[in-house]
MARBA-3410 file (N, C-alpha, C, O; in Angstrom, 1 decimal):
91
48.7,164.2,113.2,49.6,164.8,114.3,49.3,164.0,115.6,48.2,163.9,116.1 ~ 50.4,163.6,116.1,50.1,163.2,117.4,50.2,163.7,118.3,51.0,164.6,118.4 ~ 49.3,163.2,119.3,49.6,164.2,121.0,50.4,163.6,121.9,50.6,162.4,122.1 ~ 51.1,164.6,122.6,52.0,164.2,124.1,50.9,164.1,125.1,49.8,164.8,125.0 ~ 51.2,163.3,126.0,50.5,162.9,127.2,50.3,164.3,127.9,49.5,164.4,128.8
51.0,165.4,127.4,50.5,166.7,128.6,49.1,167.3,127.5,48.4,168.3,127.8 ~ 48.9,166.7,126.6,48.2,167.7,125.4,46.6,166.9,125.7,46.4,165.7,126.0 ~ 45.5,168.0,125.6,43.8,167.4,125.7,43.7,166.4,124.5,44.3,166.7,123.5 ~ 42.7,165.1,124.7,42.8,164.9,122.8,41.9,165.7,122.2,41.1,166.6,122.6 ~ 42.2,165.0,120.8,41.9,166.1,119.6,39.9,166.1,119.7,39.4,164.9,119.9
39.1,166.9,119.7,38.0,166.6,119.2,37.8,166.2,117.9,38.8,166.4,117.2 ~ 36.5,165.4,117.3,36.3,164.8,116.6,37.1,165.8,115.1,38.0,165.7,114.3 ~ 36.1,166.9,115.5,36.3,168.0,114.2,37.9,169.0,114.1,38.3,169.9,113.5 ~ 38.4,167.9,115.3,40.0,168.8,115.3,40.5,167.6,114.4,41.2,167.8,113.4 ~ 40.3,166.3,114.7,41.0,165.4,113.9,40.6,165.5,112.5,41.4,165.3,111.7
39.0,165.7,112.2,39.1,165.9,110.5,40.0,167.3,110.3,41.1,167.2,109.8 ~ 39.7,168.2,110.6,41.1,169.1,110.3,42.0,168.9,110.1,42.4,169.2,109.0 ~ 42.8,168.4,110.9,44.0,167.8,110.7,44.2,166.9,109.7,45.2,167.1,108.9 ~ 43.4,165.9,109.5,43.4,165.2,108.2,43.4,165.9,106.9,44.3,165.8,106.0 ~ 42.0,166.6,106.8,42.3,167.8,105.8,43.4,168.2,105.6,43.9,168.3,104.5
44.0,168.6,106.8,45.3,169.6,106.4,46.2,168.7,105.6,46.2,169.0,104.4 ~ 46.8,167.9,105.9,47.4,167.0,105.3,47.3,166.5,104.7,48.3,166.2,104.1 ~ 46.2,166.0,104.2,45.7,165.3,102.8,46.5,166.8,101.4,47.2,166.8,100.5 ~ 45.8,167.8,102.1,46.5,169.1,101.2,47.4,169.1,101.1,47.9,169.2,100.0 ~ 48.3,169.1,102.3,49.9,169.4,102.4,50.4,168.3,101.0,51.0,168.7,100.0
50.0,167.4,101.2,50.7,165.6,100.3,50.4,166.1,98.9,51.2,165.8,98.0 ~ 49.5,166.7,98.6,49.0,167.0,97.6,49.8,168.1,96.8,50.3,168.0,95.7 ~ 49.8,169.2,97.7,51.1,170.4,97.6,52.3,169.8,97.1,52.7,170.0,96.0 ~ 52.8,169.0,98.0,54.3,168.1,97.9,54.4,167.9,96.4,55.3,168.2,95.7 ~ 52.7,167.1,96.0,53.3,166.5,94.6,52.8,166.9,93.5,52.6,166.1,92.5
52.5,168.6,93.7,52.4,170.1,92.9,50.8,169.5,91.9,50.4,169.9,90.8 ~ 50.2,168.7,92.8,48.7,168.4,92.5,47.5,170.0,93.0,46.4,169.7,93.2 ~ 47.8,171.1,93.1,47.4,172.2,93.7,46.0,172.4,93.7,45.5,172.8,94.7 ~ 45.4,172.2,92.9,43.9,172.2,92.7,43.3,170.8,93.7,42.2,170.8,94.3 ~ 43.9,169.9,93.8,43.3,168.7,95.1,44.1,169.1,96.4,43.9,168.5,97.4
45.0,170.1,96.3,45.6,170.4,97.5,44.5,171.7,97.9,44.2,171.7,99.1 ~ 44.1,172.4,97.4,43.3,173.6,97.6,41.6,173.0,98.1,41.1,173.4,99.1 ~ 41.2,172.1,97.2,40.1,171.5,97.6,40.0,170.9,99.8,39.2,171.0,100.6 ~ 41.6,170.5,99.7,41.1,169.9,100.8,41.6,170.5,101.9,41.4,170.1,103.1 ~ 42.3,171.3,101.6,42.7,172.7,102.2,41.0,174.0,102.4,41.0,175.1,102.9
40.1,173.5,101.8,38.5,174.6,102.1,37.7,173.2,102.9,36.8,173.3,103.6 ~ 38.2,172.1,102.6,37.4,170.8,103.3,38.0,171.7,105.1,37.4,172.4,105.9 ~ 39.4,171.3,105.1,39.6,172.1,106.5,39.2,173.3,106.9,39.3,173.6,108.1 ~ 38.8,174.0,106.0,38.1,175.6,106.2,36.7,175.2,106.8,36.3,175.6,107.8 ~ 36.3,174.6,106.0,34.5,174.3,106.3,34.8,173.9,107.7,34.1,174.7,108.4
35.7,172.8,108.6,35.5,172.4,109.8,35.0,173.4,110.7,34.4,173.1,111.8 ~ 35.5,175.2,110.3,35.1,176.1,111.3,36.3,176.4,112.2,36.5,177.3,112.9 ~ 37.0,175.4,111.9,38.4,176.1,113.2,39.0,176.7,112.4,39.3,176.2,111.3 ~ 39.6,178.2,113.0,40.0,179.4,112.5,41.5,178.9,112.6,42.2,178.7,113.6 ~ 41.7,178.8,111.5,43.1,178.8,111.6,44.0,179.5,110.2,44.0,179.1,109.0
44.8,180.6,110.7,45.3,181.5,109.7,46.5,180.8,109.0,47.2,181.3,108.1 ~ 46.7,179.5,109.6,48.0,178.9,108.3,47.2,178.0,107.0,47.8,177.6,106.0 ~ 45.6,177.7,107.3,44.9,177.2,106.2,44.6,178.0,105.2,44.4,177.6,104.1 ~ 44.4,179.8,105.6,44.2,181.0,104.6,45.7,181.1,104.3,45.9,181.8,103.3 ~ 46.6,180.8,104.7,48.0,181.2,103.3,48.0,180.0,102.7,48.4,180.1,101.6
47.7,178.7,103.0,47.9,177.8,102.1,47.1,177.8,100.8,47.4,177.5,99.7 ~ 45.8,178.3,101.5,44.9,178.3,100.1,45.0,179.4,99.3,44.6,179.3,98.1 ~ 45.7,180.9,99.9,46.1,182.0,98.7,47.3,181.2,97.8,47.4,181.3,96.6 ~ 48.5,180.2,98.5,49.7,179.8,98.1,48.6,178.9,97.1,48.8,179.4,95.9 ~ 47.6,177.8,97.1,47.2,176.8,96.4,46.9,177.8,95.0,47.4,177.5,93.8
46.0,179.0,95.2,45.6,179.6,94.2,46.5,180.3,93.5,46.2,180.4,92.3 ~ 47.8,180.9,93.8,48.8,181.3,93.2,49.4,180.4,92.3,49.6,180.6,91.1 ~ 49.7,179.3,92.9,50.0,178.4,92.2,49.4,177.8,91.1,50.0,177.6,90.0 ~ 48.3,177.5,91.2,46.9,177.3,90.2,47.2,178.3,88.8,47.3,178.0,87.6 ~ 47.3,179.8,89.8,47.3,180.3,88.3,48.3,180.6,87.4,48.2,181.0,86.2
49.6,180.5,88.0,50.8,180.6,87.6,51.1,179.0,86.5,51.7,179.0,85.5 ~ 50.2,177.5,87.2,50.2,176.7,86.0,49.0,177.2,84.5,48.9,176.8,83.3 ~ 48.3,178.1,85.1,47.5,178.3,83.8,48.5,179.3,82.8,48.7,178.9,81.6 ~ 49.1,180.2,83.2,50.0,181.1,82.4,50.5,180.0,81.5,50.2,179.8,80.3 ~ 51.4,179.2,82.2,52.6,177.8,81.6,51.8,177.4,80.8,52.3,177.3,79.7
50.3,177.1,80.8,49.6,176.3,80.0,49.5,176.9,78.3,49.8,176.5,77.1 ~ 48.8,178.3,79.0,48.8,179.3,77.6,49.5,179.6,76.7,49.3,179.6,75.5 ~ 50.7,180.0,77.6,52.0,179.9,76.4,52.4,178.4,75.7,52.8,178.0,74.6 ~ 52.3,177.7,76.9,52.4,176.5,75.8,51.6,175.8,74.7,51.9,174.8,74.1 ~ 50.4,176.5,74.6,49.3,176.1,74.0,49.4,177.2,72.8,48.7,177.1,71.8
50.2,178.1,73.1,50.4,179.1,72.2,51.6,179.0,71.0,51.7,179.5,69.9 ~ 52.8,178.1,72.0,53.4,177.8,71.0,53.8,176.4,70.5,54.9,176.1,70.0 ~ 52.8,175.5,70.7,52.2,174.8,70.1,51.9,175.2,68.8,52.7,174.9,67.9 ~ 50.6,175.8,68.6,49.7,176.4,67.9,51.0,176.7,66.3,50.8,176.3,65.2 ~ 52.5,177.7,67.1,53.2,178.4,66.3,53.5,177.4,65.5,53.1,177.4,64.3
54.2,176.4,66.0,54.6,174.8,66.1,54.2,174.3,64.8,55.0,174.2,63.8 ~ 52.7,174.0,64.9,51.7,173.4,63.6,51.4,174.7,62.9,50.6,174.6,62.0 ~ 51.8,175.5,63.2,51.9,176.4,61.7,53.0,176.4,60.8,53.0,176.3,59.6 ~ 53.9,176.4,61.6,55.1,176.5,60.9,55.2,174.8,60.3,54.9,174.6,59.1 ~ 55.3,174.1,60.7,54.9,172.8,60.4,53.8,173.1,59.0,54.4,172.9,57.9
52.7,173.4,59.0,52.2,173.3,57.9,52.6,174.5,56.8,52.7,174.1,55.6 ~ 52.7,175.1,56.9,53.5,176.3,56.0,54.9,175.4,55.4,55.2,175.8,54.3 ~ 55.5,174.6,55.9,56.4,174.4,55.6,56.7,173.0,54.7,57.7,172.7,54.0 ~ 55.4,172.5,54.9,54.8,171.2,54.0,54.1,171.8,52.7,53.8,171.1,51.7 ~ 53.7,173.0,52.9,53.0,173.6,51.3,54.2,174.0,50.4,54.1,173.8,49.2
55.5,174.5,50.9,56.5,174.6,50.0,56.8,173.9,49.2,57.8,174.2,48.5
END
């Protein structure tokens, strides 16, 4: 993020935040969620309180778990998949 000439500059630990943030955001974009969440707690750890890094990381973990659900069922009917597949090779 850049500053306007009316704005203080960033401290050291405001610029890794900001980095963090963004590194997450890029990551979000390209539904990588689990490296978007990691560097979304990298920006947590800096200590600056900021309440749009706590909805990004409840949003990172929602998301996380909503691909594990997709995973299950797909892993489930798979599973149906190669049954029916082999049941159907014993006939």
């Amino acid at each position: 993020m850049e500053n306007n000439e009316n704005q203080k500059p960033l401290s050291p630990q405001e610029e890794k935040f900001n980095d963090f943030l963004k590194t997450g955001d890029d990551f979000s974009k390209i539904e990588i969620y689990r490296l978007a969440k990691y560097w979304y707690q990298k920006a947590l750890e800096t200590g600056i309180d900021n309440e749009l890094i706590e909805k990004r990381l409840v949003e990172a973990d929602r998301k996380i778990k909503s691909e594990l659900k997709i995973y299950k069922v797909l892993g489930i009917l798979g599973i149906l998949i190669f049954i029916t597949v082999v049941a159907a090779c014993q006939i």
